[in-house]
Biotite code that builds the C-alpha atoms (Angstrom):
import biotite.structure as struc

atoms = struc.array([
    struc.Atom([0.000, 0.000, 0.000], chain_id="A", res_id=1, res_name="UNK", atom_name="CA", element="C"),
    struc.Atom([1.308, 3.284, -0.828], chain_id="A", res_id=2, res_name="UNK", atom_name="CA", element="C"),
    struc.Atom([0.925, 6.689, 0.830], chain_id="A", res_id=3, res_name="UNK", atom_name="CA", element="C"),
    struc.Atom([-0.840, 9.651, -0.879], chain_id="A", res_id=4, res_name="UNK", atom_name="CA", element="C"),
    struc.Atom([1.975, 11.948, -2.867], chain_id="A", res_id=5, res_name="UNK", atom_name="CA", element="C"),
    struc.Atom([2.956, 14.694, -0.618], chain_id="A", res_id=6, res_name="UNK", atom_name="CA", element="C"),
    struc.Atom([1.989, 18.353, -1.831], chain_id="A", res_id=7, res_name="UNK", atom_name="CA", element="C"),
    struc.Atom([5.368, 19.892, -3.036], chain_id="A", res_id=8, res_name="UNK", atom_name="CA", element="C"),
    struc.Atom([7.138, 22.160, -0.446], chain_id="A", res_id=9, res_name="UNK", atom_name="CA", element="C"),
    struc.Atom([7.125, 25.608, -0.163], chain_id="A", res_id=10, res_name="UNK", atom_name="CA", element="C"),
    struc.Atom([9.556, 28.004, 2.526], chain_id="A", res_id=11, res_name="UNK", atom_name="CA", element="C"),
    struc.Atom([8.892, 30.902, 4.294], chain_id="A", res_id=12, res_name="UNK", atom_name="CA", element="C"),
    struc.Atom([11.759, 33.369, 4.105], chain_id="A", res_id=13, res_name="UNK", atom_name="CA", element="C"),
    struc.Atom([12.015, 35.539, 7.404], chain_id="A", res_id=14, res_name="UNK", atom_name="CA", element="C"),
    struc.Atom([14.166, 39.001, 6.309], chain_id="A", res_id=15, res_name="UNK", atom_name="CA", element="C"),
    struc.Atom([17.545, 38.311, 7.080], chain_id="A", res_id=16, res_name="UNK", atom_name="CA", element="C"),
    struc.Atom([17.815, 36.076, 4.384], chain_id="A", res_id=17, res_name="UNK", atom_name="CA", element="C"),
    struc.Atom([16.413, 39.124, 2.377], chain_id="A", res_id=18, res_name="UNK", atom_name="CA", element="C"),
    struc.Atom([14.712, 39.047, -1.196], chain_id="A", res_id=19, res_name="UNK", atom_name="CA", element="C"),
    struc.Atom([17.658, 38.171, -3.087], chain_id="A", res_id=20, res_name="UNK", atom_name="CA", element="C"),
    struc.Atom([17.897, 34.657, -1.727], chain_id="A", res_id=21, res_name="UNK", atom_name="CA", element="C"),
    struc.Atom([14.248, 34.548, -2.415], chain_id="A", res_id=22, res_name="UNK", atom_name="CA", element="C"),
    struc.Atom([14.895, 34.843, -5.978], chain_id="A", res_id=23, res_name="UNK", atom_name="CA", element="C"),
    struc.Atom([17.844, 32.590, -6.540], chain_id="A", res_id=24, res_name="UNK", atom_name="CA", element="C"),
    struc.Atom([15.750, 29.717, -4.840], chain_id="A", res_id=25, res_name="UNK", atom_name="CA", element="C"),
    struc.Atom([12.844, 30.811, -7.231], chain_id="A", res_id=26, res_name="UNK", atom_name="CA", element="C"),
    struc.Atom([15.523, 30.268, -9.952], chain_id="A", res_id=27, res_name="UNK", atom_name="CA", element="C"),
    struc.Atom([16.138, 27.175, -8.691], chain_id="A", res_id=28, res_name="UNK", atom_name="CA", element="C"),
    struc.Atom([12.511, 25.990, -8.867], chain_id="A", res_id=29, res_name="UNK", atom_name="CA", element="C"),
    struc.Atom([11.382, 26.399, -5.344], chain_id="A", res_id=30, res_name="UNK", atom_name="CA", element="C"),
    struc.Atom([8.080, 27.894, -4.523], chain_id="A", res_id=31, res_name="UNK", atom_name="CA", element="C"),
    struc.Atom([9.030, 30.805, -1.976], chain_id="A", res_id=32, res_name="UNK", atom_name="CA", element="C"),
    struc.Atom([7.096, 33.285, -0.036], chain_id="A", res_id=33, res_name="UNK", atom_name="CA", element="C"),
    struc.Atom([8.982, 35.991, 2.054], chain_id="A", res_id=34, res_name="UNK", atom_name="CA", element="C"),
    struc.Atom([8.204, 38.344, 4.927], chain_id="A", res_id=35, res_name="UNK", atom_name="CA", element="C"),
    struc.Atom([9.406, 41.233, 2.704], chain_id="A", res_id=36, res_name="UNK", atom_name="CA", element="C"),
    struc.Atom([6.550, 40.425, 0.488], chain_id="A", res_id=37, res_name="UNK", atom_name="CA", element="C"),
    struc.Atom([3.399, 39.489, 2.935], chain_id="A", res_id=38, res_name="UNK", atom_name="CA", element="C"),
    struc.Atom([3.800, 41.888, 5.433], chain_id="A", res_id=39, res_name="UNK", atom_name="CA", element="C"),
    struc.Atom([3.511, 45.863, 6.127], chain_id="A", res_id=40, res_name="UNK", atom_name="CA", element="C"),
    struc.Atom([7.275, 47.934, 6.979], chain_id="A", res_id=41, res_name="UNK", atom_name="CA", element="C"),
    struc.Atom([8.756, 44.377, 5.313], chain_id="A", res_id=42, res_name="UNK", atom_name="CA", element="C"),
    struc.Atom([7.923, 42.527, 8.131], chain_id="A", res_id=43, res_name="UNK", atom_name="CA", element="C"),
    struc.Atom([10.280, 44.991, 10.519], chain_id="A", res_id=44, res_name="UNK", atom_name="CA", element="C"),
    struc.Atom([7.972, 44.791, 13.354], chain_id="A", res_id=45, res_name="UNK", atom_name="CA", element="C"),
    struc.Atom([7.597, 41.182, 13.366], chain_id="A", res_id=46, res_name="UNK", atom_name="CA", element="C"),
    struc.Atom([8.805, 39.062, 16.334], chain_id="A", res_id=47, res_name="UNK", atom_name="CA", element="C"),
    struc.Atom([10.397, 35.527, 15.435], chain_id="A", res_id=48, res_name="UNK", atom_name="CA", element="C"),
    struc.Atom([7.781, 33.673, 16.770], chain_id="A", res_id=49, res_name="UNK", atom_name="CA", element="C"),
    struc.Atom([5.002, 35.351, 15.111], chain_id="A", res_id=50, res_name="UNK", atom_name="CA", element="C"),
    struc.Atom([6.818, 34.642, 11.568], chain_id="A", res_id=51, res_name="UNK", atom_name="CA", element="C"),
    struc.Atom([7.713, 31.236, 12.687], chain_id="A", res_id=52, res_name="UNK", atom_name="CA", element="C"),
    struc.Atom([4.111, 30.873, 13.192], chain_id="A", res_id=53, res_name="UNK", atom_name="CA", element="C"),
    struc.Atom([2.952, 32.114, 10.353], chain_id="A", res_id=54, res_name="UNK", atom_name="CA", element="C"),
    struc.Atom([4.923, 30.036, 7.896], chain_id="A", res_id=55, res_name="UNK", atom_name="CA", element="C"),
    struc.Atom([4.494, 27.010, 9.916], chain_id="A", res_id=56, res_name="UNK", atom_name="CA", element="C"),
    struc.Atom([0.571, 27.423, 10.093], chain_id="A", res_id=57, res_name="UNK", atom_name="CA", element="C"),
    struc.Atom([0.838, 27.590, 6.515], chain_id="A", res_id=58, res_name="UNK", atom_name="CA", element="C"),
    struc.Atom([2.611, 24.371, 5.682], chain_id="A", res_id=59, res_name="UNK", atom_name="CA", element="C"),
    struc.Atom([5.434, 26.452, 4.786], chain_id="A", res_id=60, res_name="UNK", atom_name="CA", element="C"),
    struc.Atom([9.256, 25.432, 5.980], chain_id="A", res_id=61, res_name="UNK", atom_name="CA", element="C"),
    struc.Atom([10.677, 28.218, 7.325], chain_id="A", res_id=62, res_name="UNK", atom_name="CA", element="C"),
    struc.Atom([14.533, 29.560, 6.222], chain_id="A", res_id=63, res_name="UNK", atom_name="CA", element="C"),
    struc.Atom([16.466, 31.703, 8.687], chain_id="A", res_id=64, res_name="UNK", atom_name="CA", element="C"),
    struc.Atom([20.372, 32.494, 9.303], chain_id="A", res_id=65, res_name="UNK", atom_name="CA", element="C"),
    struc.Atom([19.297, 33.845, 12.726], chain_id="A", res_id=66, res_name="UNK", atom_name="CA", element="C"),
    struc.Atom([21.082, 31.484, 14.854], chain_id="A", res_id=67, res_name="UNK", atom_name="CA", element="C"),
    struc.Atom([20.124, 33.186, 18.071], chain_id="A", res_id=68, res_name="UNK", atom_name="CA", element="C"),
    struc.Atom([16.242, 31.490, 17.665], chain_id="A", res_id=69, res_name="UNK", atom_name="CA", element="C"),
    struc.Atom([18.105, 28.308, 19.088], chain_id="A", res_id=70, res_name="UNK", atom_name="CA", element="C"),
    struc.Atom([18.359, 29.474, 22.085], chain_id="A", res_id=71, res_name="UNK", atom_name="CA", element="C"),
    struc.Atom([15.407, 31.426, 22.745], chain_id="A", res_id=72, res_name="UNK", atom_name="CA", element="C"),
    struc.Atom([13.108, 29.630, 24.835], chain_id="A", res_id=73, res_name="UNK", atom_name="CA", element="C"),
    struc.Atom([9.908, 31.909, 24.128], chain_id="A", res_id=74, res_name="UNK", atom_name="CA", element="C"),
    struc.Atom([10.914, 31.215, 20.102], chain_id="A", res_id=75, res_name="UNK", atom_name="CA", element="C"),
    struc.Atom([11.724, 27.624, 20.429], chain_id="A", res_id=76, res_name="UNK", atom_name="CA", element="C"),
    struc.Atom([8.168, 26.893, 22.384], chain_id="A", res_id=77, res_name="UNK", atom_name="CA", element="C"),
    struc.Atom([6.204, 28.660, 19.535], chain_id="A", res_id=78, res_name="UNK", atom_name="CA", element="C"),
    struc.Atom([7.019, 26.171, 17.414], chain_id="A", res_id=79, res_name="UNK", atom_name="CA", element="C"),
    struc.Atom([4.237, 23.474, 17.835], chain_id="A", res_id=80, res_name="UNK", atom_name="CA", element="C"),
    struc.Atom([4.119, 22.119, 14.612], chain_id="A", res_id=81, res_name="UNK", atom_name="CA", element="C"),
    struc.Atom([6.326, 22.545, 11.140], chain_id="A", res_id=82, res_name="UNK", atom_name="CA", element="C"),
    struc.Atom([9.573, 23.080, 10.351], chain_id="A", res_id=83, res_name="UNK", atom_name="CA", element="C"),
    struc.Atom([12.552, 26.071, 10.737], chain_id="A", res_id=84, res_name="UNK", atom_name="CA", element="C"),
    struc.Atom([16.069, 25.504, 9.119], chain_id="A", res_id=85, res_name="UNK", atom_name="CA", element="C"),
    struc.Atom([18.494, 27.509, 10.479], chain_id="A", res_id=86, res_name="UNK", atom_name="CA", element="C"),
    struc.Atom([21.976, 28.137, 8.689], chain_id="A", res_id=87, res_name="UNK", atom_name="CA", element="C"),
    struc.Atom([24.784, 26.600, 10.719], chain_id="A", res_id=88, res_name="UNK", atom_name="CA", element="C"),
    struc.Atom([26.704, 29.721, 9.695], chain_id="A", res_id=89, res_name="UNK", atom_name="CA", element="C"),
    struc.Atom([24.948, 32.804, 9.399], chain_id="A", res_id=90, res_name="UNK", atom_name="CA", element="C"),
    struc.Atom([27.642, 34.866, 8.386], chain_id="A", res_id=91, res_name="UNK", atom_name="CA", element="C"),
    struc.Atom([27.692, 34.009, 4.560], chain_id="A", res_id=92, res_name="UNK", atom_name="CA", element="C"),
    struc.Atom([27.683, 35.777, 1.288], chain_id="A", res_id=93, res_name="UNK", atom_name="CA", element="C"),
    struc.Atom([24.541, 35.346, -0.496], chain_id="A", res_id=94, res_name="UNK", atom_name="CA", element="C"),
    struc.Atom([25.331, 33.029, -2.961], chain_id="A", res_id=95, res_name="UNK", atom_name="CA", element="C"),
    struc.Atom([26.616, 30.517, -0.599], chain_id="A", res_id=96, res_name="UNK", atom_name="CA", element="C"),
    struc.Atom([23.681, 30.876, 1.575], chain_id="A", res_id=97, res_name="UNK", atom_name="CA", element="C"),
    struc.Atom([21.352, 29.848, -0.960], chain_id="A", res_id=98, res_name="UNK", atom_name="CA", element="C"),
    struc.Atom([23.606, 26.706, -2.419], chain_id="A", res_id=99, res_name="UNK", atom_name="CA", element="C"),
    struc.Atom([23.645, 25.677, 1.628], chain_id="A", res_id=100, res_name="UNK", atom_name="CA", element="C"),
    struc.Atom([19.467, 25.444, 1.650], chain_id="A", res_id=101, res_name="UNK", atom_name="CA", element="C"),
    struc.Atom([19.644, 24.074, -1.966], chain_id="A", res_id=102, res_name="UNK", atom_name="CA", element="C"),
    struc.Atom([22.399, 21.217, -1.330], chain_id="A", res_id=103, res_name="UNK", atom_name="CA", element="C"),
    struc.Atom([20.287, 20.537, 1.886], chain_id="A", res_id=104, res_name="UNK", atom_name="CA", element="C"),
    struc.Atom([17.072, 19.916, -0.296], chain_id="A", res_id=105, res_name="UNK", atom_name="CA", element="C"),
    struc.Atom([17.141, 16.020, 0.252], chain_id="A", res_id=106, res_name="UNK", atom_name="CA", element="C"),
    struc.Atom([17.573, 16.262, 4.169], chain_id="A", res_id=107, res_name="UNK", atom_name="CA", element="C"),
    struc.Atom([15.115, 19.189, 4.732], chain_id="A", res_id=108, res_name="UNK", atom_name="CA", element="C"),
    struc.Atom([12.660, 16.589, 2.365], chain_id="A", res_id=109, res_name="UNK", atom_name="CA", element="C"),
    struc.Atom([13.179, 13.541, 4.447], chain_id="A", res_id=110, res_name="UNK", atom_name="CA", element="C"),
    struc.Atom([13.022, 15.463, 8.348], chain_id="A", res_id=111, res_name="UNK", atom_name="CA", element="C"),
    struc.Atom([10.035, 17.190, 6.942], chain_id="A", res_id=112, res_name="UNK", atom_name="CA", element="C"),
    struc.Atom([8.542, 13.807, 6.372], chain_id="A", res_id=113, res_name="UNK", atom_name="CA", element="C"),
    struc.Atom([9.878, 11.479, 8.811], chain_id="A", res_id=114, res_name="UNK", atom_name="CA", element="C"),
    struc.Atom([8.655, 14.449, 12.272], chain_id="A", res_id=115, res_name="UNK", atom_name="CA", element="C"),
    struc.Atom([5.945, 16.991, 12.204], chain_id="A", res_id=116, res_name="UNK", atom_name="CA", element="C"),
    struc.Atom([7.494, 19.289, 13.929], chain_id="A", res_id=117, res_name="UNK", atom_name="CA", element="C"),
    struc.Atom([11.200, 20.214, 14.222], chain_id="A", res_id=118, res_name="UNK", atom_name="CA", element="C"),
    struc.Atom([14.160, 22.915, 13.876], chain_id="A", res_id=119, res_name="UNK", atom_name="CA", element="C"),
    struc.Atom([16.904, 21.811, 11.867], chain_id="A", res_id=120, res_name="UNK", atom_name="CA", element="C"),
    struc.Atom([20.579, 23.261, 10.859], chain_id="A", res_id=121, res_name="UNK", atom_name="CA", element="C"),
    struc.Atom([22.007, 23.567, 7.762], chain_id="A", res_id=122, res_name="UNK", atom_name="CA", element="C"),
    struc.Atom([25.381, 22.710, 7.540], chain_id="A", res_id=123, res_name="UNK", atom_name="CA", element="C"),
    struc.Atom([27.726, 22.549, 4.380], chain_id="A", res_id=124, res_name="UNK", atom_name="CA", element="C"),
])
C-alpha cells in the first residue's frame, strides 16, 4: 500500500535572508514566499515567533540564518508544529547561503517527512 503523494514544499523566508535569496531559490525551482513580500514595513515589526508561526501554520518550511532562535526559549516553544532551518553559519555571502538550503534539499525533504514538527541546521 502506498501513501498519498505529498503536496510539493514551499519556505517561508524571514528578512535576514532578504529578497535576493528569495529569488535565486525561485531560480532554482522552489516555490518561496517571504516576509518582505506578505507583510507591512517588510515585516520589521515582526517578532520571530510570530513569523515562525505564520509560515508554519501555513505548511510552509521556514529559512532563517538567525542562529540566536536556538536558544530562545519563548521562540523555540512557539514552534508546535512545522519546520525552521536555520543556517549553521549565518555569516555568509549570499550566494553561498542559498547553495547551503539548496544542497540541503534532500535532508530538509526527508526530516520534513519522517517528524511533524522540528528545527533543523544547515550545515555545508
Amino acid at each position: 500500500m502506498s501513501s498519498a503523494p505529498r503536496p510539493p514544499l514551499e519556505f517561508f523566508l524571514e528578512r535576514s535572508l532578504g529578497r535576493l535569496t528569495a529569488d535565486h531559490l525561485r531560480s532554482a525551482g522552489w516555490t518561496v514566499h517571504t516576509i518582505h513580500e506578505l507583510f507591512d514595513n517588510q515585516g520589521e515589526d515582526l517578532a520571530d515567533e510570530d513569523w515562525m508561526e505564520y509560515g508554519c501554520s501555513r505548511g510552509r518550511i521556514c529559512l532563517t540564518k538567525d542562529k540566536r532562535i536556538r536558544s530562545r526559549a519563548h521562540e523555540i516553544a512557539a514552534l508546535q508544529s512545522g519546520h525552521v532551518f536555520c543556517l549553521a553559519h549565518g555569516i555568509l555571502a549570499r550566494a553561498e547561503s542559498t547553495k547551503r538550503f539548496i544542497d540541503a534539499l534532500p535532508a530538509i525533504t526527508r526530516g520534513t517527512a519522517r517528524h511533524d514538527v522540528g528545527f533543523w541546521h544547515v550545515h555545508r
